[in-house]
N, C-alpha and C positions, 0 to 999 in steps of 0.2 A: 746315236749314229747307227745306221743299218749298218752290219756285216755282208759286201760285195758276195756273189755266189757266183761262179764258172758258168757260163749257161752251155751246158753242151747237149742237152735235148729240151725240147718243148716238151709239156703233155701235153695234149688234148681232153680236156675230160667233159662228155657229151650226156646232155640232164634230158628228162623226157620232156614230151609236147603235150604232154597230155590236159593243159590246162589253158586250152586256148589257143597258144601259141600256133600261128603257123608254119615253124621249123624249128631245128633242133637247135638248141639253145649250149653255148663253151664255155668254159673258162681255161687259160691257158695259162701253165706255169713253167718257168726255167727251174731246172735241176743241172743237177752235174752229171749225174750216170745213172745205170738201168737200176739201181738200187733202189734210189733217192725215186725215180719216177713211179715204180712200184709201192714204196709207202707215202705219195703223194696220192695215187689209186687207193690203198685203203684206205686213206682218212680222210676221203673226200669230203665225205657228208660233215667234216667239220667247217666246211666254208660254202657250203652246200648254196646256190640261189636258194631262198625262201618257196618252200613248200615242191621244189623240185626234185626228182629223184633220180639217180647217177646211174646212166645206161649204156655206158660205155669210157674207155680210158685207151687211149692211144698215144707215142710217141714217136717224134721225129728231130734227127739232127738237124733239120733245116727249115721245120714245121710246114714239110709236105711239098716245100718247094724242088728243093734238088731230091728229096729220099720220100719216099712211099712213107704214110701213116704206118706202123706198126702196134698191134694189139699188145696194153700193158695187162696182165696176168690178176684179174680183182677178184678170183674166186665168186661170181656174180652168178646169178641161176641161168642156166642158158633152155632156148626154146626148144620145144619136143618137135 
């Protein structure tokens, strides 16, 4: 039996296009708090789409409906 989790934020975690796709490609998971959201961003790449790579990580209480997308913290290389 799964153990129920609180869900009181979505991520967002947004993989690149780079291989075809014509947009950006999600996967969206419930956590409980900005903790749990933040090591859901670092260990993306373990649930990774197949051959895709994680270009973004965002969080919302409401998943963008009532509250703005908020940028979760992945230590990711940012553009010059």
């Amino acid at each position: 039996m799964r153990r129920q989790t609180e869900c009181n934020l979505v991520v967002r975690l947004t993989w690149d296009v780079t291989l075809g796709h014509s947009h950006p490609r999600y996967t969206f998971v419930c956590v409980q708090d900005e903790d749990m959201a933040a090591m859901v961003a670092r260990r993306a790449d373990e649930f990774a789409p197949r051959g895709l790579r994680l270009v973004g990580a965002e969080a919302s209480p409401s998943a963008g409906r009532d509250h703005p997308w908020v940028t979760v913290g992945l230590g990711l290389p940012t553009s010059p």
